[in-house]
One Martini backbone bead per residue (centre of mass of N, CA, C, O) as a GRO file, in nm:
protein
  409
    1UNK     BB    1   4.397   3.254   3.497
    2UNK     BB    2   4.244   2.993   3.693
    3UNK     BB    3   4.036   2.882   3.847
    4UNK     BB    4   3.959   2.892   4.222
    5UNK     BB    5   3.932   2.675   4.471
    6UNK     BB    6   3.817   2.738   4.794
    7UNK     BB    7   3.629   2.544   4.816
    8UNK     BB    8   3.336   2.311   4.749
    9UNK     BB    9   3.236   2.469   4.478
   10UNK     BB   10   3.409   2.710   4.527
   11UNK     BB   11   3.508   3.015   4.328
   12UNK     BB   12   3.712   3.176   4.164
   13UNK     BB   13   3.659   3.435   3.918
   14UNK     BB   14   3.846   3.688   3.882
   15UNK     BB   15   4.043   4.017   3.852
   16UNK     BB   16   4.333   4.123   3.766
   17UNK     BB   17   4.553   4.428   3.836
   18UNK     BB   18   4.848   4.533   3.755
   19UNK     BB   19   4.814   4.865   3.662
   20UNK     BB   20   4.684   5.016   3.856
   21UNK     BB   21   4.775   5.345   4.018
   22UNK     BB   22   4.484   5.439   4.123
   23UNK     BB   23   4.262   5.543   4.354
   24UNK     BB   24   4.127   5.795   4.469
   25UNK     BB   25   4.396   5.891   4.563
   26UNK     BB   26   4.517   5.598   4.568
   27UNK     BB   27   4.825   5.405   4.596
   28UNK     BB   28   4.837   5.157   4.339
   29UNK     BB   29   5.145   4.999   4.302
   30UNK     BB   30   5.012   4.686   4.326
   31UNK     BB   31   4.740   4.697   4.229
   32UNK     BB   32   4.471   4.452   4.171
   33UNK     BB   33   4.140   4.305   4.267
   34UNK     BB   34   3.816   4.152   4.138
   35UNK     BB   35   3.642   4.005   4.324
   36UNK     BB   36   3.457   3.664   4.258
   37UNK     BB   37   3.228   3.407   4.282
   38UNK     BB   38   3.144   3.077   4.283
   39UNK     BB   39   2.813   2.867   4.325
   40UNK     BB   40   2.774   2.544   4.366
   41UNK     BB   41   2.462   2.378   4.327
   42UNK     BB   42   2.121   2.335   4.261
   43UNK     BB   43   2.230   2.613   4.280
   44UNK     BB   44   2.368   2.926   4.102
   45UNK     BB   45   2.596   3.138   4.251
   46UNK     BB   46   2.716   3.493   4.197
   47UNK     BB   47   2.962   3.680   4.358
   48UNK     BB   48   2.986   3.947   4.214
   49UNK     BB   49   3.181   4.156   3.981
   50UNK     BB   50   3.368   4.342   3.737
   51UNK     BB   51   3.537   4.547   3.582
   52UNK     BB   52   3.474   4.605   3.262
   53UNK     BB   53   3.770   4.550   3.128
   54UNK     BB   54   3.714   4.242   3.265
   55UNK     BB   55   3.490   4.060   3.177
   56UNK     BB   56   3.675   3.822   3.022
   57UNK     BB   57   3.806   3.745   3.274
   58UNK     BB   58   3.522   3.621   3.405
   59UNK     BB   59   3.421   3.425   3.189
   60UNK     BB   60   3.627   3.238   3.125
   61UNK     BB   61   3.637   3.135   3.420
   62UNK     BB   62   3.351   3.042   3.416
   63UNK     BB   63   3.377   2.822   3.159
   64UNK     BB   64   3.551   2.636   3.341
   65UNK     BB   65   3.344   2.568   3.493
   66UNK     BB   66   3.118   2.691   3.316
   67UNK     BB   67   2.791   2.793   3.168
   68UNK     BB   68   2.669   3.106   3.277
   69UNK     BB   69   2.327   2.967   3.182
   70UNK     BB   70   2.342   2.816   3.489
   71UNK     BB   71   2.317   3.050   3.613
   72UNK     BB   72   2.082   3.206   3.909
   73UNK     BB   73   2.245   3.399   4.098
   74UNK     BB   74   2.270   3.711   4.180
   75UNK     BB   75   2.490   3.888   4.380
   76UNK     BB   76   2.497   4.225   4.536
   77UNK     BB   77   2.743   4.378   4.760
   78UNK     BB   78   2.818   4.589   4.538
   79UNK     BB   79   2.825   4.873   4.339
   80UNK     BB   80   3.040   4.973   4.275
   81UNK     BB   81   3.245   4.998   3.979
   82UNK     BB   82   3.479   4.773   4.022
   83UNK     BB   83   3.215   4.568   4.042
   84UNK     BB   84   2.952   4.689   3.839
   85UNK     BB   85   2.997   4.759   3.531
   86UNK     BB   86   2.955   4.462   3.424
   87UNK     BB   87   2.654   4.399   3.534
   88UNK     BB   88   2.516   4.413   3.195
   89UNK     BB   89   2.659   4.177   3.091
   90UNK     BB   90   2.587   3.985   3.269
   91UNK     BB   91   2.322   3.965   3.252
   92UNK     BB   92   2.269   3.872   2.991
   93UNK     BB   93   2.453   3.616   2.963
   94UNK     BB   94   2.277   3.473   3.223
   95UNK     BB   95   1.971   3.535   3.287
   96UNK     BB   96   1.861   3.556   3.595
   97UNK     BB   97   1.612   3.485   3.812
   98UNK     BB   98   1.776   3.695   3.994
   99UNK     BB   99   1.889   3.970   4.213
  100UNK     BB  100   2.084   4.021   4.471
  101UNK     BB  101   2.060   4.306   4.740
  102UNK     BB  102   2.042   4.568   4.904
  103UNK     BB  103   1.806   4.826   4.933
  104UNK     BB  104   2.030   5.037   4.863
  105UNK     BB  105   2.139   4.841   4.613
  106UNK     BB  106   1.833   4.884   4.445
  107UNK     BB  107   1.902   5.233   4.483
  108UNK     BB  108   2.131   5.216   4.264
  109UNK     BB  109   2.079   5.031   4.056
  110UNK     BB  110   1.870   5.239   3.901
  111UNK     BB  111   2.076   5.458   3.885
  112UNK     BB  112   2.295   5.337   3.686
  113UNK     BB  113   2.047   5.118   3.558
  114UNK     BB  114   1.860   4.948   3.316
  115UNK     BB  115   1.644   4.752   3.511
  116UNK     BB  116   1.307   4.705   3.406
  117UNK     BB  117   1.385   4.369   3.380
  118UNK     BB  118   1.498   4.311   3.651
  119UNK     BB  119   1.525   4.040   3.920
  120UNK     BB  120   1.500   4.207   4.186
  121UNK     BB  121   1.629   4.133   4.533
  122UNK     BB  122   1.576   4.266   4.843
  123UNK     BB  123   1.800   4.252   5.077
  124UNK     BB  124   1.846   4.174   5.448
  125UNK     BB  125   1.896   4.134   5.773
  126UNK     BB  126   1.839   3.769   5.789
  127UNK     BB  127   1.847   3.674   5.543
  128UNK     BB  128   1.773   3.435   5.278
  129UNK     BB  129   1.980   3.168   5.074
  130UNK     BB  130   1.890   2.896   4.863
  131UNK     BB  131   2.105   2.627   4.693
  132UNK     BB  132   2.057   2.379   4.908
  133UNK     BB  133   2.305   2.281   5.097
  134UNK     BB  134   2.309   2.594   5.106
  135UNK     BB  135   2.322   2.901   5.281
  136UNK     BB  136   2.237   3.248   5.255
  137UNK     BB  137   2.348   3.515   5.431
  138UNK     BB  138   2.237   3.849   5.482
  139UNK     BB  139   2.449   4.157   5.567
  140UNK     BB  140   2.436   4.440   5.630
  141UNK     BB  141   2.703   4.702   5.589
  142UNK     BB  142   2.670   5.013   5.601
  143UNK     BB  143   2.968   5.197   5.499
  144UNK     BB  144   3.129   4.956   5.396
  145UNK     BB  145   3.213   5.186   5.212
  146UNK     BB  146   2.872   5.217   5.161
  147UNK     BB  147   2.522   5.209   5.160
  148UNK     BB  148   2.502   4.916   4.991
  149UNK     BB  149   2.649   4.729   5.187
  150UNK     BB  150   2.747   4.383   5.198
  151UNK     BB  151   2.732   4.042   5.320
  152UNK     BB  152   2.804   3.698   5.319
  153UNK     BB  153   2.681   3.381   5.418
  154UNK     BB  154   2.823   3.054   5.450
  155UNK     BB  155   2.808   2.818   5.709
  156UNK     BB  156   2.875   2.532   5.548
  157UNK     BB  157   3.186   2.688   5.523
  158UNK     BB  158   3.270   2.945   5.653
  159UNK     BB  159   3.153   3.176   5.480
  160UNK     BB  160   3.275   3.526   5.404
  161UNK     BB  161   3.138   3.752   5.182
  162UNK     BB  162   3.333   4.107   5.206
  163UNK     BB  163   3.348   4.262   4.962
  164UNK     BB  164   3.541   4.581   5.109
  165UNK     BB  165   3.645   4.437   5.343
  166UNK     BB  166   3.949   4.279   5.446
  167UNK     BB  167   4.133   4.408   5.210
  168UNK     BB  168   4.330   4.484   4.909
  169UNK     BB  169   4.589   4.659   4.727
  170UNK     BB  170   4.657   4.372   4.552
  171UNK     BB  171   4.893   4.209   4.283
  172UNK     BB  172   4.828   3.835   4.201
  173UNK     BB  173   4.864   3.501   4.193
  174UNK     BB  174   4.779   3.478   4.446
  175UNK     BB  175   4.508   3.405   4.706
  176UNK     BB  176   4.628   3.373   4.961
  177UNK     BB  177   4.778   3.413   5.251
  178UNK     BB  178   4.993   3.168   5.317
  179UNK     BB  179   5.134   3.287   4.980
  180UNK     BB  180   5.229   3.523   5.133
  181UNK     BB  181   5.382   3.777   5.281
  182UNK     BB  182   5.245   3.895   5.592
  183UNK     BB  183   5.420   4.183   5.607
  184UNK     BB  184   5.261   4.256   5.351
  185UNK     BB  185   4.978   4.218   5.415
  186UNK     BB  186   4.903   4.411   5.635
  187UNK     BB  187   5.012   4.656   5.489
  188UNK     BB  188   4.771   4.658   5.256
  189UNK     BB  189   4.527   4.636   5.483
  190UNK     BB  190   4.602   4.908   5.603
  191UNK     BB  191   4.614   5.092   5.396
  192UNK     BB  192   4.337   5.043   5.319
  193UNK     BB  193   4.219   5.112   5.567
  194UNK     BB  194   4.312   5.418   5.623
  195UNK     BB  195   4.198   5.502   5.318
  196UNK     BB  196   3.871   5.380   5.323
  197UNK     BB  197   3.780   5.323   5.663
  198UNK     BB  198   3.838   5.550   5.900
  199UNK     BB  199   3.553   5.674   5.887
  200UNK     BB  200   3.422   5.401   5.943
  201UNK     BB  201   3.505   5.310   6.249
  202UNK     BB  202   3.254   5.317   6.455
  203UNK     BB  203   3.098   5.093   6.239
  204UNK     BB  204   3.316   4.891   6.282
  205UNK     BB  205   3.237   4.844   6.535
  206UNK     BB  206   2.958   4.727   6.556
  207UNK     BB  207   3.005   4.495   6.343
  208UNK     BB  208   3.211   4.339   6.527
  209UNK     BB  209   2.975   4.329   6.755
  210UNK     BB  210   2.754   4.177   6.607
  211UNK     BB  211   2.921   3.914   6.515
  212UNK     BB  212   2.984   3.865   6.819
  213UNK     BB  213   2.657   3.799   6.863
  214UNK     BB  214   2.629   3.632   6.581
  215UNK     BB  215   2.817   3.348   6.605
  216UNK     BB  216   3.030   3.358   6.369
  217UNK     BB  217   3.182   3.106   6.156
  218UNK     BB  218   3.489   3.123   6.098
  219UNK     BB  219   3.771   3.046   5.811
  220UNK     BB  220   3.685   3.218   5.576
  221UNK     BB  221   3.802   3.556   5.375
  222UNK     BB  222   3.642   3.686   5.097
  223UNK     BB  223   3.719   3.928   4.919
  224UNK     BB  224   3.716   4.175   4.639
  225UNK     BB  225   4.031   4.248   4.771
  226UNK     BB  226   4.268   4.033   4.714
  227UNK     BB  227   4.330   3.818   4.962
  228UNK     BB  228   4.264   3.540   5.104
  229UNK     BB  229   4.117   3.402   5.447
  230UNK     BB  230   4.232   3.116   5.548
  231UNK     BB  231   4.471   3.064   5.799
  232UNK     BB  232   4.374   3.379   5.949
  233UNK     BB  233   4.109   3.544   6.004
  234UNK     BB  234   4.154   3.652   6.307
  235UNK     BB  235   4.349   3.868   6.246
  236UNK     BB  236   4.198   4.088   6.072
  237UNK     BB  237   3.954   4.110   6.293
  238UNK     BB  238   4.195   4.231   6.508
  239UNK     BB  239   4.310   4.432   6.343
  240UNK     BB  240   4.019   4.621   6.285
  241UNK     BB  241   3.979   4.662   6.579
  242UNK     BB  242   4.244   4.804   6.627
  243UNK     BB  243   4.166   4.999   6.336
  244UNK     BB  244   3.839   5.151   6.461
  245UNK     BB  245   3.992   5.236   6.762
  246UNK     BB  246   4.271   5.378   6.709
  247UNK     BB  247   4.525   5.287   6.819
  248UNK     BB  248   4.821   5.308   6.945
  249UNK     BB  249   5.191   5.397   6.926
  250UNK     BB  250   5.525   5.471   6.978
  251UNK     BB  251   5.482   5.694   6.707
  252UNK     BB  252   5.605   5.914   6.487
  253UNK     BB  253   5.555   6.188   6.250
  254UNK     BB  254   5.747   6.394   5.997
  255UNK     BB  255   5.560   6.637   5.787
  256UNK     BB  256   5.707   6.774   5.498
  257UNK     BB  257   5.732   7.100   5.279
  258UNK     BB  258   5.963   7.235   5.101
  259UNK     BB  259   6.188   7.456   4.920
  260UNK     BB  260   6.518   7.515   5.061
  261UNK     BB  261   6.578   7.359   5.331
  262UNK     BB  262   6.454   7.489   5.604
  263UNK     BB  263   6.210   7.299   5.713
  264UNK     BB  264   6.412   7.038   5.689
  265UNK     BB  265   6.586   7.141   5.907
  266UNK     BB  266   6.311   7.142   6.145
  267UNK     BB  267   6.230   6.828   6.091
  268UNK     BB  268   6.530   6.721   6.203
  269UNK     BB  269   6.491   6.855   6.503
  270UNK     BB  270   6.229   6.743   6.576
  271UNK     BB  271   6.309   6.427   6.535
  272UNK     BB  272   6.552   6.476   6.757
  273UNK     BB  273   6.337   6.501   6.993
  274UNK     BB  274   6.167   6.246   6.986
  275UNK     BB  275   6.404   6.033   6.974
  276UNK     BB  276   6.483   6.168   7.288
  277UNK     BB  277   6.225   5.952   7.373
  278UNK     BB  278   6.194   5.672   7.225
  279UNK     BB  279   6.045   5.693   6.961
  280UNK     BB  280   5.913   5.617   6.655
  281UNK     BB  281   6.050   5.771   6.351
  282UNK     BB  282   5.930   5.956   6.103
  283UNK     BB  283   6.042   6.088   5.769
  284UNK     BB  284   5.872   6.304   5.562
  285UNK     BB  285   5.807   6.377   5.243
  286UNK     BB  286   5.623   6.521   4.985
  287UNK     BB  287   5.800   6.484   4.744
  288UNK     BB  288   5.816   6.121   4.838
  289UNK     BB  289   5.550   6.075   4.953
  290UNK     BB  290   5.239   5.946   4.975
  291UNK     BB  291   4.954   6.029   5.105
  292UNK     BB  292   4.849   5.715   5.157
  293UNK     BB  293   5.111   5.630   5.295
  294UNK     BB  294   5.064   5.819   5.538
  295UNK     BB  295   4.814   5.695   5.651
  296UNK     BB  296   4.915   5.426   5.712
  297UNK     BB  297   5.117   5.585   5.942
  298UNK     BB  298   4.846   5.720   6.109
  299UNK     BB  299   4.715   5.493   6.236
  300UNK     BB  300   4.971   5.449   6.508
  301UNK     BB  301   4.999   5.714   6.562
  302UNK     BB  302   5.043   5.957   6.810
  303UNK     BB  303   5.223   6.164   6.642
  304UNK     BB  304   5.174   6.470   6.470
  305UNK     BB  305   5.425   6.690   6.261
  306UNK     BB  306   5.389   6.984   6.085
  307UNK     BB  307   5.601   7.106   5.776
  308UNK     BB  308   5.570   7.449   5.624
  309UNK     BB  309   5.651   7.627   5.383
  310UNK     BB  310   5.582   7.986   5.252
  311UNK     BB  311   5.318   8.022   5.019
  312UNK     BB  312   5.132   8.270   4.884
  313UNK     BB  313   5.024   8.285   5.200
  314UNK     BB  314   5.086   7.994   5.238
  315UNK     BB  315   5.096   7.640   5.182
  316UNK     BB  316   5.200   7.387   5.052
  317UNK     BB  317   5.026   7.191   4.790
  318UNK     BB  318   5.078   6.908   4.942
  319UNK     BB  319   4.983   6.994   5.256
  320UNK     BB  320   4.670   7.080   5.147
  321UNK     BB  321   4.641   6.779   5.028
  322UNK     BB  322   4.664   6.634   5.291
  323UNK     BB  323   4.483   6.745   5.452
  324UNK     BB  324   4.227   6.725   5.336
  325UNK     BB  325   4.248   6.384   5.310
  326UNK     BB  326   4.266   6.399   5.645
  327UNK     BB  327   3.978   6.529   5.704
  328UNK     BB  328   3.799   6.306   5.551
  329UNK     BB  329   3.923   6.042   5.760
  330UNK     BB  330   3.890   6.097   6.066
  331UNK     BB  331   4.100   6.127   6.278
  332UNK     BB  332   4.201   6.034   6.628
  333UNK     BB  333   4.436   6.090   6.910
  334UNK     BB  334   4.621   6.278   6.854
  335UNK     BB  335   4.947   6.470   6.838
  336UNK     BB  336   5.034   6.800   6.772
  337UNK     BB  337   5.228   6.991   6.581
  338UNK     BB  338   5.398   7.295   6.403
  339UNK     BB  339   5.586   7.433   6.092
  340UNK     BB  340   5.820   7.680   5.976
  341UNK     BB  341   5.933   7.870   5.712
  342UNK     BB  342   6.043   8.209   5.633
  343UNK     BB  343   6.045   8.528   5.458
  344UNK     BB  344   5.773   8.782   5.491
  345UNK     BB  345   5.493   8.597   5.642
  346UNK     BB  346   5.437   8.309   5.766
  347UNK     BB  347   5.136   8.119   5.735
  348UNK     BB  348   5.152   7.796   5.742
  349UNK     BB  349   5.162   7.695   6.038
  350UNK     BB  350   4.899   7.815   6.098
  351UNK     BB  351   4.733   7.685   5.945
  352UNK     BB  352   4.786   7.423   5.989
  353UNK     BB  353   4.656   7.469   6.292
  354UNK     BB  354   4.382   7.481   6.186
  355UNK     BB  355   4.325   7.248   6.054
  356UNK     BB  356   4.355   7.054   6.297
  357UNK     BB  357   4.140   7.204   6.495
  358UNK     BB  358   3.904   7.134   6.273
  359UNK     BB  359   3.968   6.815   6.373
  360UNK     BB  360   4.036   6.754   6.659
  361UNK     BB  361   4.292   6.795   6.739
  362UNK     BB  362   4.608   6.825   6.952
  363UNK     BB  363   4.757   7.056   7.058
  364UNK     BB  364   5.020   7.210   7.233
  365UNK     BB  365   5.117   7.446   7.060
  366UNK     BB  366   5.290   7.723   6.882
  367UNK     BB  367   5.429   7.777   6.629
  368UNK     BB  368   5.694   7.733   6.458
  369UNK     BB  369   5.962   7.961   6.347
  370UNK     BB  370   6.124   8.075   6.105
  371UNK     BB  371   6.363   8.309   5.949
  372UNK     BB  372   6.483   8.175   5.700
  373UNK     BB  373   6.757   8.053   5.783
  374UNK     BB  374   6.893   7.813   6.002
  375UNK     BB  375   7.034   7.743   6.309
  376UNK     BB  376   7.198   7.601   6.605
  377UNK     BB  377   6.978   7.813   6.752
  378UNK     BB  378   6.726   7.832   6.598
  379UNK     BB  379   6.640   7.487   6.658
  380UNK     BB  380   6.568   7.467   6.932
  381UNK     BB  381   6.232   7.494   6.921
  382UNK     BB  382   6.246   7.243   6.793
  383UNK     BB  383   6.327   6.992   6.973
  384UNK     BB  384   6.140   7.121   7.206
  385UNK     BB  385   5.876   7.013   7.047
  386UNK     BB  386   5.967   6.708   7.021
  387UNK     BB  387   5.995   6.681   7.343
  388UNK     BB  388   5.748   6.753   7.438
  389UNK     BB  389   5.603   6.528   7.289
  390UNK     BB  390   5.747   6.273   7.369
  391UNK     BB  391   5.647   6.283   7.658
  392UNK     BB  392   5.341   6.274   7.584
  393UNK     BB  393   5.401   5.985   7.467
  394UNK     BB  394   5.560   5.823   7.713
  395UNK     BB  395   5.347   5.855   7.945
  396UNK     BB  396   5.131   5.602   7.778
  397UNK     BB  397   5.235   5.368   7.752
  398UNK     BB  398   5.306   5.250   7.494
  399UNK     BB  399   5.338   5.052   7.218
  400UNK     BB  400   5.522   4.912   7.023
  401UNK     BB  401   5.498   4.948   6.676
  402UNK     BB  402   5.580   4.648   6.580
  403UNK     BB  403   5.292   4.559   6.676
  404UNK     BB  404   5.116   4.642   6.473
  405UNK     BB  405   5.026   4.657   6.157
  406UNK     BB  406   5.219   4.423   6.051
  407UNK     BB  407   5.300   4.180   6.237
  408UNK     BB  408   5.044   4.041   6.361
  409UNK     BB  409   4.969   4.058   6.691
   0.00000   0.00000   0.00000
């Protein structure tokens, strides 16, 4: 692939990942992009560089615009590896005669690399760099999401680099956003926010109000990951803003973890009770789904029902790992219950709402139990506990799901 120009003399010049199948945890089964940017003017600066297997696509690209040792200025807008472990083979390479960072990103670059000879300058909100007829702005945006995280803003171009706010894992060929279908791009987009920013969400309304305050002229969101957005900045601002706040929609999820299809009979039962309130309802099963992709779908659910077998004397291992990462991750504003089935100890549906109480979510009652197989009188208090989560939430006249993560509404 060869670098592309996004504006006039400013380049593309990162590197796609089509194999990647995990990030810590989130499934990245669409690959991934470390994106790096370079800007040619009087002076010439790199903006971030790309993961160490990836270094030879990333000189590649830059020697199609020019020769690397022309290269005056590298930016560190994260130090994070999948953008910095190239950065000792980069220093070499250009032998910049600075390298800018925020104040936190030059106390990270000493801690990864021997930097001793490294012509470091810290640079906070408010700082620029002349490039000659451009000038780049820098943001610090700590926890956005580590402590040494900044943007980059080039006026003079209405461009934004945006580290890893606004980004996706998604391996594509295209650059822009007007270049993919729309609904597959907020799709990536919202998954990446649930999974990677969702912890740092009220950081994310401060900053975005921030912006809104420093009259930030955008019309391009170059992100580290992903698609850049050129057609219509303004969405994802808009979505960044309603997935920062938490907004819900009128939609459950029924997240259960079955031993013998016992539990599974009670969460087609819960669904059919919240179903029964006009709710838009997903059954998602954890033997069959990721628990990023269950994440994506908490992002704008109004309520969380969840339901595990027990097994000794516990939940199911992956409703206990899926609790995990979500209390890691920490929603808020859901309507919770909770449900299992059992054979002679029980203990699973408690447990899961001790962990819900402890993440400070609303539990409606108490656990659902069945002992044993299920039949069509004992799953009443599974449909009556759908229903009575269903009409709590459709007392709060939500807007309808569909307009939500996906839309770009």
């Amino acid at each position: 692939m060869k670098p592309v120009e996004i504006k006039k003399d400013i380049f593309w010049v990162g590197a796609v990942d089509w194999n990647i199948r995990d990030f810590h945890g989130y499934s990245t089964y669409k690959g991934s992009s470390y994106n790096a940017y370079l800007a040619k003017d009087e002076k010439v600066a790199l903006f971030d560089t790309v993961k160490k297997p990836f270094y030879m696509d990333l000189m590649h690209r830059i020697y199609n615009v020019m020769d690397p040792k022309e290269i005056d200025y590298l930016v560190v807008n994260h130090l994070e590896m999948d953008h910095s472990s190239s950065l000792p083979q980069v220093v070499e390479a250009v032998k910049p005669s600075k390298i800018y960072t925020s104040k936190m990103g030059a106390k990270s670059m000493a801690a990864h690399y021997k930097i001793d000879n490294w012509p470091v300058e810290a640079v906070g909100t408010g700082d620029t760099l002349s490039l000659g007829a451009r000038n780049v702005h820098f943001l610090e945006t700590r926890m956005v999401h580590w402590p040494d995280s900044m943007f980059s803003y080039i006026p003079e171009d209405k461009l934004l680099i945006s580290s890893d706010g606004f980004g996706q894992h998604w391996a594509t060929s295209e650059r822009f956003d007007d270049e993919v279908d729309n609904k597959e791009l907020m799709r990536q987009a919202a998954k990446y926010y649930a999974n990677i920013l969702l912890l740092y969400s009220p950081l994310l309304q401060k900053l975005l109000q921030s912006m809104a305050e420093m009259d930030i002229d955008i019309d391009m969101i170059a992100p580290d990951h992903g698609l850049i957005w050129r057609n219509n900045p303004g969405q994802i601002l808009k979505a960044y803003d309603t997935w920062s706040q938490q907004k819900s929609t009128a939609k459950a999820l029924v997240i259960y973890s079955t031993m013998w299809h016992s539990t599974e009979m009670m969460a087609k039962a819960v669904y059919d009770g919240l179903a029964d309130q006009g709710l838009s309802v997903q059954l998602m099963n954890l033997d069959r789904v990721h628990r990023s992709d269950v994440l994506t779908e908490v992002l704008d659910s109004k309520a969380l029902v969840f339901g595990s077998a027990t097994l000794n004397n516990g939940m199911m291992p992956n409703m206990a790992e899926l609790l995990h990462y979500l209390k890691g991750l920490k929603p808020f504003g859901k309507i919770c219950g909770t449900f299992g089935s059992y054979g002679w100890s029980g203990e699973a549906s408690k447990l899961i709402a001790a962990e819900l109480e402890a993440m400070k979510l609303e539990l409606v009652e108490d656990p659902v139990r069945i002992n044993w197989v299920p039949n069509h009188d004992t799953l009443k208090p599974c449909r009556e506990l759908g229903q009575k989560i269903g009409r709590m939430v459709a007392e709060q006249n939500l807007p309808a799901s569909c307009r939500s993560i996906y839309c770009g509404e």
